[in-house]
Structure formats: structure tokens, C-alpha cells
BAMAR-186631 format. One record per residue (C-alpha): residue in one letter; z, y, x. Coordinates in steps of 0.02 Angstrom, whole numbers, padded with zeros to 5 digits, always signed. Layout:
N
AZYX...
This chain:
387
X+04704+04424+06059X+04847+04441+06186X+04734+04580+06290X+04681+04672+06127X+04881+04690+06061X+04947+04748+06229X+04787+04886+06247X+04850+04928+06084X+05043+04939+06109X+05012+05043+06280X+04880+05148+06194X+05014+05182+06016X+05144+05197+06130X+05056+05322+06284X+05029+05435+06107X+05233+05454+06077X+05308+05601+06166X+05455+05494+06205X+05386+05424+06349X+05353+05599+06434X+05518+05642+06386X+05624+05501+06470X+05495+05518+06629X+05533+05687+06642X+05732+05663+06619X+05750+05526+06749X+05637+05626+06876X+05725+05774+06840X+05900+05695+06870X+05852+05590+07029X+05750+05753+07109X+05892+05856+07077X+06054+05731+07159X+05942+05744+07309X+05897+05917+07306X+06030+05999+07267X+06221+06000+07293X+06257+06014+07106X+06181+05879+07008X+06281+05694+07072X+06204+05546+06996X+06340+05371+07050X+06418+05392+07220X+06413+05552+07309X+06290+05577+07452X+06437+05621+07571X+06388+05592+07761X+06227+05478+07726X+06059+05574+07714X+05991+05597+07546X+05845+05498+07557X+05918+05360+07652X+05893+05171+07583X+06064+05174+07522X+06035+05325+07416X+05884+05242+07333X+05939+05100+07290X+06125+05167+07210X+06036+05308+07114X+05899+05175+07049X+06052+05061+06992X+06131+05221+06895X+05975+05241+06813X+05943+05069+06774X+06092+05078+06684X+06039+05207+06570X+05870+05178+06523X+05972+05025+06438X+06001+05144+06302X+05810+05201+06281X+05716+05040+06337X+05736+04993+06142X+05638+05138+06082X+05456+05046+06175X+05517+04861+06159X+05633+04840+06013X+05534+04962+05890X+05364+04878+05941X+05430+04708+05827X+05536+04827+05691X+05365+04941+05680X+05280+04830+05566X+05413+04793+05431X+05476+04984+05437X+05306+05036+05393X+05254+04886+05284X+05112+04822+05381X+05167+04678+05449X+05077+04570+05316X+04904+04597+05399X+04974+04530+05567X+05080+04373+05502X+04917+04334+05378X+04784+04358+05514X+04731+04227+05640X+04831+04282+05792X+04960+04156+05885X+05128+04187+05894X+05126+04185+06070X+04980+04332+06064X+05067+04448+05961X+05254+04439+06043X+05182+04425+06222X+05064+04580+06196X+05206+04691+06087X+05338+04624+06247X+05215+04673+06394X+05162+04838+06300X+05341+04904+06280X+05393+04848+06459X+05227+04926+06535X+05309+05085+06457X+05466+05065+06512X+05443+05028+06679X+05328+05189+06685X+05468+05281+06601X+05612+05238+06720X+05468+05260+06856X+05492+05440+06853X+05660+05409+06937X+05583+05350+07107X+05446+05489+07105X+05593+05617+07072X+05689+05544+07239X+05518+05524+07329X+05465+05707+07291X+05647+05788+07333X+05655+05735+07499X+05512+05823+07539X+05573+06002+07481X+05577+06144+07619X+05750+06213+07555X+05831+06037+07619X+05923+06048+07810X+05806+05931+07903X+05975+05854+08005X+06028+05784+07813X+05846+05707+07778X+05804+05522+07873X+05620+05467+07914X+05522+05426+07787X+05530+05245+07712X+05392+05154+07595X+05474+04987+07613X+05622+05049+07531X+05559+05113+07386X+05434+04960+07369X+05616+04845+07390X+05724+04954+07284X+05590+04934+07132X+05568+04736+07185X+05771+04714+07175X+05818+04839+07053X+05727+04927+06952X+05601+04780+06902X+05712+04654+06852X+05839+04787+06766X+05702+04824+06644X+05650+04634+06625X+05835+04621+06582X+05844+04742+06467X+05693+04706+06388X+05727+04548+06366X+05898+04585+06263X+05813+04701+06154X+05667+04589+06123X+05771+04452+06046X+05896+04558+05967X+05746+04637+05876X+05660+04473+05832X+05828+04393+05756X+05863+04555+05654X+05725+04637+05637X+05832+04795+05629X+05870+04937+05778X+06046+04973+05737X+06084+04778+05757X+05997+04775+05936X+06095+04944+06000X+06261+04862+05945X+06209+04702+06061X+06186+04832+06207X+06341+04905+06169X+06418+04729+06212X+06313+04707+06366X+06382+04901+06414X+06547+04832+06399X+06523+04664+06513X+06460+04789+06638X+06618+04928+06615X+06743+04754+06641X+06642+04730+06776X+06689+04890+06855X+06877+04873+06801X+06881+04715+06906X+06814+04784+07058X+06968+04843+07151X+07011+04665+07170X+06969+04631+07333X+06967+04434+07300X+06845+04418+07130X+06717+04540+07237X+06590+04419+07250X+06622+04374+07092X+06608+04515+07003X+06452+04531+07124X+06366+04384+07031X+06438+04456+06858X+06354+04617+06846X+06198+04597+06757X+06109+04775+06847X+06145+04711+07030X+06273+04865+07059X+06412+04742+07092X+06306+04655+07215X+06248+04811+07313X+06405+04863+07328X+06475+04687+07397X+06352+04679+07536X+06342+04858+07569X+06554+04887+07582X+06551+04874+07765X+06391+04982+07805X+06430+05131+07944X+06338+05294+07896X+06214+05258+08017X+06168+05082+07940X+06152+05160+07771X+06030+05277+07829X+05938+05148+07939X+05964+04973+07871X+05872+04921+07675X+05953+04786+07567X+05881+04606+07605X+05800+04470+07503X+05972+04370+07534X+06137+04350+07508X+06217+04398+07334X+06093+04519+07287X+05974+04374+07280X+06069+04257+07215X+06131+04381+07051X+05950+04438+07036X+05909+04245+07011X+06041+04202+06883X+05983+04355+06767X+05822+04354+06779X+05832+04177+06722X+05951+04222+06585X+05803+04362+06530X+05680+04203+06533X+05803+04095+06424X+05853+04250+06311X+05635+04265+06278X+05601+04085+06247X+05726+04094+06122X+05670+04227+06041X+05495+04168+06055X+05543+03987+05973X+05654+04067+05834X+05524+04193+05776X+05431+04179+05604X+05302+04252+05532X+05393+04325+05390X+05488+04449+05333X+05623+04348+05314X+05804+04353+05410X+05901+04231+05494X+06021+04163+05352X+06163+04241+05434X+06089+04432+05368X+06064+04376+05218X+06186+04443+05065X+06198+04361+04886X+06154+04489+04762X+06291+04514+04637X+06271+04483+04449X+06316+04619+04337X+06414+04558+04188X+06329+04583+04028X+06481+04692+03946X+06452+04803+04101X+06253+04815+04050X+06292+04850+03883X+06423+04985+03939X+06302+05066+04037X+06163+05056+03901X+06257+05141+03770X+06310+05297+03909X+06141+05310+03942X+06080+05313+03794X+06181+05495+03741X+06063+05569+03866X+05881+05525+03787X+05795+05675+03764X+05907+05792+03835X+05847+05920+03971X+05937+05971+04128X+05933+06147+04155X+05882+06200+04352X+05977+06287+04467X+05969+06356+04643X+06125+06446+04681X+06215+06444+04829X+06340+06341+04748X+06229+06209+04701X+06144+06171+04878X+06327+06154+04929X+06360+06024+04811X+06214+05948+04864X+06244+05957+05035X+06431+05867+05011X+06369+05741+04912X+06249+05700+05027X+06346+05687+05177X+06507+05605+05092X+06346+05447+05045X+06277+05472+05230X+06459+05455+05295X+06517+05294+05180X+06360+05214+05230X+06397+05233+05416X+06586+05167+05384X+06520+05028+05297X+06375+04989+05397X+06392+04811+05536X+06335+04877+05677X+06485+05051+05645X+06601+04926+05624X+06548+04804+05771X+06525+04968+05914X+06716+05011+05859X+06792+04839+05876X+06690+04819+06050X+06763+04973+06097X+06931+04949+06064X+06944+04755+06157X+06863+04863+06284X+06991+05005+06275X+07122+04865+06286X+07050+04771+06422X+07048+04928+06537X+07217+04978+06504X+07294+04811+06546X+07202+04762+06693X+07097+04954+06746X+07258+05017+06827X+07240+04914+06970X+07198+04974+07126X+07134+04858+07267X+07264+04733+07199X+07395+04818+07168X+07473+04871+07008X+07530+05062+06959X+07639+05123+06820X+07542+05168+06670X+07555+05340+06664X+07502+05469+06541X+07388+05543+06654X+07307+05368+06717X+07301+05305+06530X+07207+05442+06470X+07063+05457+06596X+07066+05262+06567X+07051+05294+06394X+06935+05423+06393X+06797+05350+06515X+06799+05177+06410X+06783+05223+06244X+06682+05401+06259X+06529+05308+06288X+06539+05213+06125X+06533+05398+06038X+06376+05405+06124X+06312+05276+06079X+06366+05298+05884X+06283+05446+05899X+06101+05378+05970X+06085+05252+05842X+06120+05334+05687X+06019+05506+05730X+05883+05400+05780X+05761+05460+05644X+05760+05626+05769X+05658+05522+05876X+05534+05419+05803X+05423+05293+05892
């Protein structure tokens, strides 16, 4: 059954215009750093050439990064699916192993993701071949570092990823749950960054970042211009070693998703809420009210006035659900420890301290915690995009 469930996630999933949509976004960003002077996607291109190993892999890291935020639209929705549209009764009460249905769902959405982020390597492979570019800024052209760049990066990001959302969708059962885990693993990769002008945690912060960015940059620091148009990243060093650690933690984070999984539509007992009793005065309030209303009719109206009421009502209920909701409240505490952290320890530079100033504080402020508006903003207009 595993081969029939993953032909059927890629086939459901190839149907979704999402996945033409996130192709086209990534190739369009990648072909256009390259091609042009005003798209920049992570470092500038400065005096390297623009399709130089160097530039591959950093651009490839970048957009690693981000499909984070969409790789839970193909893997995360492929487990909530069923119980959003009521069907997973016919899977959990057929014959099909466990092991079938999570393995197929899990190798459908990350067959669609990889083909998704994909569209970032055609978009660098395709721009470097553009008449319009000064042939003295292009290098010979390189298969092996494509072919390594997807091997180091771009593979193992997605396994990553995939493998967060996978469990975060199997313990909940619920998208808005596994976006505010990604928020946390966004901000583990932002204190990542803040540490980085320490010259002594380098390799540390090397091993740290789960994407490999840390990494590249450790054993890339010293590269001339020439070596980062000649010389491609090799299957040593730290970049091997932090690929090993998190692609092991992916392997751990999917056998424990795997081994906690149920067939049922029942959530861990940490989701689950005791239903409050209403008092019996309060039914018998609410009884007699009600009851002054049998048989009346409400008269109909369709003035302007009364689609605005309508329209305040429902956003003031749209709003207080949002405020209340766990995964609101856990994105804003996340992004204020974050907001903290880079305030006390993102104002150093190479190891040494500089006065807090307004002007430091609020680009500080403003790069840490404008991402978590983002974010907000993905997870609760996420009926725009169904999957």
C-alpha cells in the first residue's frame, strides 16, 4: 500500500496550483539575483562571478530557508487533510499499516517539495546563460556544483524541514500548531546569526545552524575571489559534520512521530480541554429569555448599515479568536525572548560591544521581530491557499 498512497499524494498534490506557484517564485528570485543588478537574494555578488560555486550554494541556503515557511503546505496538510475534511475514518478503519500510510503521505509531500524548491537551481542554472550578462562576470560552467549544492543543501534542508512539520502535524493534528513550531526553529536560526560576530563560538555556531549557512560560511571565511569562483564546498570538515547531526535529528524527530501516531482522531492529552458545565440556574435563565422569542419573526434588511454591522461583528469574533488562539499567543512570546535576546547580545560586533543606540536598537528590533508579522500573517490567511 506504501506505492499506491505516495502515487496518490504526488498525483492530489501535482493537481494544487501551489506547487507551480512556489516553483515559479523561487526560480523567479534565483534567475533574477543572477541576472540582474536589482534583485539580491543573501550576500551580494560583489567581485565573485554570478554563477560561481559560491553563489550557488549561498543563494540555495537563502532559499532553503524560506521554503521552511511553505514546505508545510505538501507535508503537514497531507496528515491534517483527512480530519479537516472528515475522511480519515476510511483510512484508520481500512487494512493499511501505519508505516504505509505515514511513509507514503511523508515521501509524497517531500517529492513535492523538493520539486518546488527545485525551481531555485533551474532559475540560477538558466540565468547564467542569458546574452545580456558581461561574459568577464560569468565562470565556466559547473555540473558538479549544482549536483553538490543539492547533495549538501538543498536535500537535507527539506528532509529537515519536513521532518519538523511531519511530527508537529502528527502530534496536533492542526496547521497553526506546526507553523508556531517553525516559528521557534526560525528563531534558533536568527540567534544563530546574532552569535556570529563572535569570532571564537564560529565553529560553533557552525554546528548550530540547522540549514548549514553557519557552516558555509565557517569554511568559506577565508576564500579569495578567485577560490570562490573556482573551488566547490567539500564532503568534509564542518559542513559534514552539521549535515550529520541534523539529518540525524530529522531521523529521530520521524521515528517519533511515527511511534506516537494513532489511528484516531484523538489528541495527545496535552490538547485536550475539559468542557465546562453550565449551571442549571444559568439553563433555566437562558430558557425563559428564549422562550419570549417563540413565534416571533425577524424582519430582513439589506441596508448599508446593516452589512456594516455585520462586517464589525464579524471581525471583532475573527479578531478575539486570533488573541485567544495558542499558537497567537506562542509566535508573540517567541518573538519577544527573541527581540530580547538580540538586543542584549546582537550589538556585538566581532567581539566587541557598542552602545545601544537608538539607531542600532531599532534596525535590531525591526529585523527580529518583523518576521513574526509575517508569519502571523501566513498562518491565519491560510484558507487563501488551500491544499
Amino acid at each position: 500500500m506504501f506505492w499506491e498512497i505516495f502515487t496518490f499524494e504526488l498525483k492530489y498534490l501535482f493537481k494544487r496550483p501551489l506547487v507551480y506557484i512556489f516553483f515559479a517564485v523561487f526560480f523567479l528570485s534565483t534567475f533574477g539575483a543572477v541576472a540582474t543588478d536589482s534583485v539580491t537574494l543573501g550576500d551580494a555578488v560583489g567581485n565573485v562571478n554570478r554563477n560561481s560555486p559560491y553563489i550557488i550554494f549561498n543563494m540555495l541556503i537563502v532559499i532553503s530557508v524560506i521554503s521552511l515557511f511553505f514546505v508545510p503546505a505538501f507535508i503537514s496538510s497531507s496528515v491534517t487533510r483527512d480530519a479537516e475534511l472528515n475522511i480519515g475514518s476510511f483510512f484508520f478503519a481500512a487494512p493499511i499499516s501505519k508505516y504505509d500510510y505515514l511513509a507514503g503521505r511523508f515521501s509524497g509531500g517531500l517529492m513535492i517539495s523538493f520539486i518546488a524548491v527545485s525551481g531555485a537551481v533551474f532559475g540560477i542554472l538558466i540565468a547564467g546563460f542569458m546574452p545580456w550578462l558581461e561574459p568577464e562576470r560569468l565562470g565556466p560552467f559547473m555540473p558538479s556544483a549544482y549536483i553538490r549544492a543539492v547533495m549538501l543543501i538543498v536535500l537535507p534542508n527539506i528532509f529537515f524541514a519536513g521532518a519538523i512539520c511531519f511530527a508537529l502535524a502528527t502530534m496536533t493534528r492542526g496547521m497553526s500548531y506546526t507553523y508556531a513550531g517553525i516559528v521557534f526553529i526560525i528563531v534558533i536560526y536568527l540567534a544563530g546569526h546574532s552569535f556570529s560576530g563572535d569570532m571564537g563560538s564560529r565553529f560553533l555556531v557552525s554546528l548550530l545552524d540547522p540549514f548549514g549557512g553557519g557552516a558555509f560560511r565557517h569554511m568559506t571565511q577565508y576564500w579569495t575571489p578567485a577560490e570562490r569562483n573556482t573551488l566547490i564546498l567539500p564532503f568534509r570538515g564542518s559542513i559534514m559534520l552539521n549535515r550529520s547531526i541534523w539529518t540525524i535529528v530529522s531521523g529521530v524527530l520521524l521515528f517519533f512521530s511515527f511511534t506516537r501516531f494513532r489511528f484516531s482522531y484523538e489528541r495527545p492529552v496535552f490538547f485536550k480541554r475539559k468542557k465546562k458545565q453550565i449551571p442549571e440556574e444559568k439553563w433555566r435563565r437562558l430558557s425563559i429569555r428564549n422562550s419570549r422569542f417563540m413565534g416571533v419573526t425577524a424582519e430582513r434588511e439589506f441596508s448599508a448599515g446593516t452589512y456594516f454591522k455585520q462586517f464589525m461583528c464579524k471581525t471583532v469574533f475573527d479578531f478575539q479568536g486570533v488573541l485567544k488562539s495558542l499558537p497567537f499567543i506562542v509566535i508573540c512570546l517567541i518573538g519577544v525572548i527573541n527581540v530580547l535576546a538580540v538586543a542584549f547580545y546582537g550589538n556585538a560586533f566581532y567581539g566587541t560591544n557598542s552602545y545601544p543606540v537608538t539607531r542600532l536598537m531599532l534596525e535590531l528590533f525591526d529585523g527580529s521581530f518583523a518576521l513574526f508579522l509575517i508569519i502571523v500573517i501566513m498562518i491565519y490567511y491560510e484558507p487563501l491557499f488551500p491544499v
